[in-house]
C-alpha positions as CSV (number, residue, x, y, z in Angstrom):
1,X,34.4,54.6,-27.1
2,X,37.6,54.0,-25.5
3,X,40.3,51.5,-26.9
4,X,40.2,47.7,-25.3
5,X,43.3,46.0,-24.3
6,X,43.6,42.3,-24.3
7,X,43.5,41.4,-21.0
8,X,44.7,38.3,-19.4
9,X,44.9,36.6,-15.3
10,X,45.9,33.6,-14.4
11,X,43.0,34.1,-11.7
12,X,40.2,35.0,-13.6
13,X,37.4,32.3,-13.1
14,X,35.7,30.4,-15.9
15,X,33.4,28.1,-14.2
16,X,32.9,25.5,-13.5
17,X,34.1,23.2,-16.7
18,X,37.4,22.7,-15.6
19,X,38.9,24.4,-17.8
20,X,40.2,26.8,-15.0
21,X,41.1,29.1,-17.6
22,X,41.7,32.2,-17.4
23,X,43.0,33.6,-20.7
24,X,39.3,34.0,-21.8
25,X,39.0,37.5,-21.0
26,X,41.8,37.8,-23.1
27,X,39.3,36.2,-26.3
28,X,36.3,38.3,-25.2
29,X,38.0,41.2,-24.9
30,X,39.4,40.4,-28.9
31,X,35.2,40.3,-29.8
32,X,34.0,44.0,-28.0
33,X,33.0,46.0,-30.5
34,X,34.0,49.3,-30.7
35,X,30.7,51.1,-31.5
36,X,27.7,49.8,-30.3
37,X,25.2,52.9,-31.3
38,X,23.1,50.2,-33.8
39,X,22.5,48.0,-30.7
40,X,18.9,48.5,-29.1
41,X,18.6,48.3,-25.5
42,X,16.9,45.4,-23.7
43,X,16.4,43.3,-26.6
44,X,17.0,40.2,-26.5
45,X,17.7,36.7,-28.3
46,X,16.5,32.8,-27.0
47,X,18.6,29.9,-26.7
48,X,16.6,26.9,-26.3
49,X,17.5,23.3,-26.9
50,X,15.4,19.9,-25.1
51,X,16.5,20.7,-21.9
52,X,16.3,24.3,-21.6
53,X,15.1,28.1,-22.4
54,X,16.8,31.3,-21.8
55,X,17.3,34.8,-23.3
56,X,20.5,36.8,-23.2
57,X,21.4,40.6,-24.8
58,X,20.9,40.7,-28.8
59,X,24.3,42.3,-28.8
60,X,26.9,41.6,-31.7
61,X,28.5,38.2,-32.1
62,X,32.2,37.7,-30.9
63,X,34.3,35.4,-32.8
64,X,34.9,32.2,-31.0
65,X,37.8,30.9,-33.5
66,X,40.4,31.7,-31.2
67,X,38.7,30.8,-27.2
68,X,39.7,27.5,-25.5
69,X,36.7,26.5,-25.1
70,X,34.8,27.0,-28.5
71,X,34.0,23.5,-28.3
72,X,31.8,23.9,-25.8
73,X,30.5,27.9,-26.2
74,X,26.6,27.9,-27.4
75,X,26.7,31.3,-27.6
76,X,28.9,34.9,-27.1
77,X,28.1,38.2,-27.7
78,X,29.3,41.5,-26.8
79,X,28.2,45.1,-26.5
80,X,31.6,46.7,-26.6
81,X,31.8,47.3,-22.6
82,X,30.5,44.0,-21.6
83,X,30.7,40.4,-22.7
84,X,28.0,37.2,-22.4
85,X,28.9,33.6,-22.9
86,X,27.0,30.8,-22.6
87,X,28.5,27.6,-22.4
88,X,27.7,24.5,-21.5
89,X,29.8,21.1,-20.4
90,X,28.4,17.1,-19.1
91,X,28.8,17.0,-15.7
92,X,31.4,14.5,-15.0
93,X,30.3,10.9,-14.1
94,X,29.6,10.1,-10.8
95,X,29.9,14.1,-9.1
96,X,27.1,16.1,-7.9
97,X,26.6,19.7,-9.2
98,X,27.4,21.1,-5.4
99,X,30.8,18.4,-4.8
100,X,32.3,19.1,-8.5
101,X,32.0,23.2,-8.0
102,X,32.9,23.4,-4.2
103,X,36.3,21.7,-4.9
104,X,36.5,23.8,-8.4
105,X,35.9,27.2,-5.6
106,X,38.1,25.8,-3.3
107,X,41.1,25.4,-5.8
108,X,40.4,29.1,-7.1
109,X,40.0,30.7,-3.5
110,X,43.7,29.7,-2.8
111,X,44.7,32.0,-6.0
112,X,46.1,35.3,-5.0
113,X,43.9,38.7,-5.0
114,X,41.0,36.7,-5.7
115,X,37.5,38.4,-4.4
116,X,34.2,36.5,-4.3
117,X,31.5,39.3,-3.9
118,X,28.5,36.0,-4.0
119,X,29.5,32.2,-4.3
120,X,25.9,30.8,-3.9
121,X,26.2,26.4,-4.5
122,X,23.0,24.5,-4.8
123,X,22.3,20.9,-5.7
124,X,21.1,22.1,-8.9
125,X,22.2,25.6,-9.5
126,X,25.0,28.2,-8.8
127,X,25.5,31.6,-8.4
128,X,29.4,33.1,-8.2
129,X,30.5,36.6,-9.1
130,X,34.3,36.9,-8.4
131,X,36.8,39.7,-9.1
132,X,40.5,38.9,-10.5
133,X,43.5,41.1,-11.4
134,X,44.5,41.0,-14.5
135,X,48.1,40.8,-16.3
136,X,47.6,44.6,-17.1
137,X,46.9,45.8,-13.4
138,X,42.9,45.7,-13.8
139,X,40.3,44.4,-12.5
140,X,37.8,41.8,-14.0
141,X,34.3,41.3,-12.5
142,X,32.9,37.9,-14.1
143,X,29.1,36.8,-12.9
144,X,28.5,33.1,-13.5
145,X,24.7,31.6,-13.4
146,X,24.5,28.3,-13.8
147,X,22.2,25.4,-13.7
148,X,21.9,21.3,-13.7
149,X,19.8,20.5,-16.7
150,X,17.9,17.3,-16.9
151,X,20.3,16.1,-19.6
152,X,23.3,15.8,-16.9
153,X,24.9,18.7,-18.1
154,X,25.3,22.2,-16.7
155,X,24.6,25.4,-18.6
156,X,26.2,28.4,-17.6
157,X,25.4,32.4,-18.4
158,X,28.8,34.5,-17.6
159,X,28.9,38.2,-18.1
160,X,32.8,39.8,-17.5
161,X,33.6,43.1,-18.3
162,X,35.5,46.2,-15.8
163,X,35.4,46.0,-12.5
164,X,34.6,49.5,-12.5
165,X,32.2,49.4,-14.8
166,X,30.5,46.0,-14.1
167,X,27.1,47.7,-12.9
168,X,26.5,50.1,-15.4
169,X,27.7,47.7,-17.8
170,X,26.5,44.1,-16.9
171,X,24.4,43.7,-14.2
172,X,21.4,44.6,-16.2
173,X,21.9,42.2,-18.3
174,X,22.8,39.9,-15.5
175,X,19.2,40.0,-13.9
176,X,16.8,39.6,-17.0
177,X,19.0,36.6,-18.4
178,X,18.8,34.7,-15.1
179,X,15.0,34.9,-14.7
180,X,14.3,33.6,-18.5
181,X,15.6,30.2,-17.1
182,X,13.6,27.4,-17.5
183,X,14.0,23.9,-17.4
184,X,12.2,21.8,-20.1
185,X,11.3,17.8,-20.3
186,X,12.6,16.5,-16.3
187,X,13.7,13.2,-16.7
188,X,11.1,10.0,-16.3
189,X,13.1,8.6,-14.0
190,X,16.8,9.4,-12.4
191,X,19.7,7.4,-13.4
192,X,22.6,6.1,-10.4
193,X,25.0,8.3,-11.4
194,X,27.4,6.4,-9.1
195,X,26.9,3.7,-11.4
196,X,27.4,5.0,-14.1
197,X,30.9,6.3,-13.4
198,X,32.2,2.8,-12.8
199,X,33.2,3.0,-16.9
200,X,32.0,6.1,-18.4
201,X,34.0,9.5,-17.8
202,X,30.6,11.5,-20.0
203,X,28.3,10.0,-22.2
204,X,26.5,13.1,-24.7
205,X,24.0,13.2,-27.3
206,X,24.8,14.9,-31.0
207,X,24.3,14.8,-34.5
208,X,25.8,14.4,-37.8
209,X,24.3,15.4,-41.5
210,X,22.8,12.5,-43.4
211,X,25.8,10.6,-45.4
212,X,28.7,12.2,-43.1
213,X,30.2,9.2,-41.3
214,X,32.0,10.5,-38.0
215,X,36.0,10.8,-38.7
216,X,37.9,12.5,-35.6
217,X,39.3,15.0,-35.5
218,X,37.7,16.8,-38.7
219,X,34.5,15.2,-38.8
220,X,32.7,14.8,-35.2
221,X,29.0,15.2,-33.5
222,X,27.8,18.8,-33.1
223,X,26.3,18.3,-29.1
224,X,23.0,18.9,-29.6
225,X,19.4,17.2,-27.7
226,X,17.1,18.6,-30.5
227,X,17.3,16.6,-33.9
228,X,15.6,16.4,-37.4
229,X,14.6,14.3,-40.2
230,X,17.7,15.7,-41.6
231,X,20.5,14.4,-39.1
232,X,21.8,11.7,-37.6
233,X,21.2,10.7,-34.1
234,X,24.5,10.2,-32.7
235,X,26.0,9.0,-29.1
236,X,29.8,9.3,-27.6
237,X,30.7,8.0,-24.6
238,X,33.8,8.5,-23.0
239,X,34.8,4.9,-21.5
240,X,37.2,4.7,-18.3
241,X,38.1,0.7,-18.7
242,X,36.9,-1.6,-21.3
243,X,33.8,-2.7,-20.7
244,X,32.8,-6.4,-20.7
245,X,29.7,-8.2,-22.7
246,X,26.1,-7.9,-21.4
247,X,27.4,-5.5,-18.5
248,X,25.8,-1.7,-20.1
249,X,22.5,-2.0,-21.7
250,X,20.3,0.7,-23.6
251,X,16.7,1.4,-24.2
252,X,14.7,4.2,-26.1
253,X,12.0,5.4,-24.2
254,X,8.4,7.5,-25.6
255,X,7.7,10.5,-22.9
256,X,4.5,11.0,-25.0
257,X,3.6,7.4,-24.5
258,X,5.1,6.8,-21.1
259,X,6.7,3.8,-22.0
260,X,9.8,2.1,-24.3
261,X,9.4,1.7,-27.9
262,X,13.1,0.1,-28.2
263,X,13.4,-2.5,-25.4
264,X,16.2,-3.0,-23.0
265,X,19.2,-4.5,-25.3
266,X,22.7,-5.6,-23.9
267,X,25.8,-5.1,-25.4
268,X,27.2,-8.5,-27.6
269,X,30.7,-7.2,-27.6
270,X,33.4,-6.1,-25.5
271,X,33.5,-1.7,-25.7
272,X,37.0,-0.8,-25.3
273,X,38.4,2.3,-23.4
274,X,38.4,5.8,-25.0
275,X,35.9,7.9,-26.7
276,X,33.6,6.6,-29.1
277,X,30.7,7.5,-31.0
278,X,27.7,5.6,-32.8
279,X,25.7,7.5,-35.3
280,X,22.7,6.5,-37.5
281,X,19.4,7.9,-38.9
282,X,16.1,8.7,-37.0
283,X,14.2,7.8,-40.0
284,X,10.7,6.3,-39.3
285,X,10.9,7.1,-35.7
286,X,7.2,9.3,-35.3
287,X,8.5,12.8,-33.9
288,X,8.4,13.6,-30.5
289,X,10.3,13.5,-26.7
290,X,12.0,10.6,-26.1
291,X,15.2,9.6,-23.8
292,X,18.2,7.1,-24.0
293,X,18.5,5.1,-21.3
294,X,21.5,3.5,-20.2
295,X,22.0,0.6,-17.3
296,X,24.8,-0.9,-16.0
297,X,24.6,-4.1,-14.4
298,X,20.5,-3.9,-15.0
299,X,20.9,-0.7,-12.7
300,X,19.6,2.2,-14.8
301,X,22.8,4.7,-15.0
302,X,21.9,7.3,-16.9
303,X,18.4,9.0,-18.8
304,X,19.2,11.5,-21.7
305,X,16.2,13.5,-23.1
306,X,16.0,14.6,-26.6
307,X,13.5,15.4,-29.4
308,X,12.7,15.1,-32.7
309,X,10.9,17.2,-34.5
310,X,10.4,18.0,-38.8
């Protein structure tokens, strides 16, 4: 198998969580493997967390250490010709899936030598496959499928590799991964999410091992909806502008029986600006699906699904 070059653009897109960057290819292209004969066609792994299930190629894990965006990377593999991520980012307070990725398009489309073959934008899904020089003279192909999941965030397949060999290489791929898609546990109810974006830039669920106490920048949350008897349940939310007493509540709410088992309880103090997270144990809570709700102003802002299971 021919030799791999780093490649880099400053037009490649990575969409859509701006993080506009385009030295990816660059990390992916530091993960192809250079002999993929012990890789069996068509088979495939799962990703599934509480909001969602998918399957993408059971090719060799790429080392993330050194992508900008490892933070938010649930997944990357690579085959040697072609690359998969998935990744995954809150969409930000108070946008719509179709408003936050038009003007994220929009910005791109004014890059030079930029080629959309498909730039498909739902309300709750997306379907872009753009080509980009490259540093080097070539040409990347990268397919993004993406969709809203009930959690507010957005979780996006993306498959890059050559241009010139995107179809042989990719598209395959491209085509099973998309149809595994399914959404898990809607929402009960939908949250204002103009509300909510009067003080909070993202609010996120994740977890922390039992007796770990959360100590930035070494010690933070792994984002994750699925918990067990063995983590902590833990909550960040990034605030715009300090919040004042009584204005954000929070409830804890039973899918299985359709109603709150923590009651609607108002903040007592004032929560400053910035990014903060509360963590604490699950223990005695029966397993199942529940949701954090949030409301601001008695308005009810936000609805985050998560379970917890043994």
């Amino acid at each position: 198998m021919p030799k791999h070059k780093k490649a880099s653009s400053k037009n490649l897109f990575l969409l859509p969580l701006a993080v506009i960057i385009v030295s990816g290819f660059a990390w992916a292209t530091v993960g192809f493997v250079k002999d993929n004969t012990a890789l069996a066609a068509g088979k495939m792994n799962t990703y599934k967390d509480a909001n969602i299930t998918l399957q993408y190629p059971q090719w060799k894990a790429v080392d993330t250490s050194e992508s900008p965006f490892k933070d938010s990377l649930l997944a990357a593999v690579s085959d040697g010709n072609c690359a998969f991520m998935l990744i995954t980012a809150p969409l930000p307070a108070g946008s719509t899936l179709k408003d936050f990725l038009e003007a994220t398009v929009a910005e791109q489309s004014k890059q030079p030598n930029v080629k959309f073959v498909t730039k498909i934008i739902a309300d709750d899904h997306f379907e872009i496959d753009v080509i980009a020089p490259t540093d080097t003279g070539n040409k990347l192909r990268q397919y993004a499928y993406g969709v809203l999941g009930s959690n507010h965030s957005i979780y996006q397949l993306t498959f890059v590799s050559n241009d010139s060999n995107f179809n042989k290489a990719c598209k395959p791929s491209t085509k099973t991964s998309v149809k595994s898609i399914k959404l898990l546990n809607p929402p009960s109810e939908k949250g204002d999410a103009q509300k909510l974006s009067e003080y909070f830039k993202s609010i996120t669920l994740g977890k922390l091992a039992l007796g770990k106490k959360v100590s930035p920048p070494k010690v933070v949350p792994i984002k994750t909806t699925a918990f067990t008897s063995k983590d902590q349940f833990c909550i960040t939310l990034n605030v715009k502008k300090d919040i004042p007493v009584g204005v954000v509540a929070t409830a804890l709410y039973s899918v299985e029986l359709q109603q709150n088992i923590k009651d609607k309880e108002a903040s007592t103090d004032v929560t400053k600006a910035g990014s903060i997270s509360s963590c604490g144990s699950l223990t005695g809570l029966p397993y199942g699906r529940y949701e954090v709700k949030i409301y601001v102003d008695d308005v009810l802002a936000g609805v985050y699904p998560f379970t917890y299971k043994k």
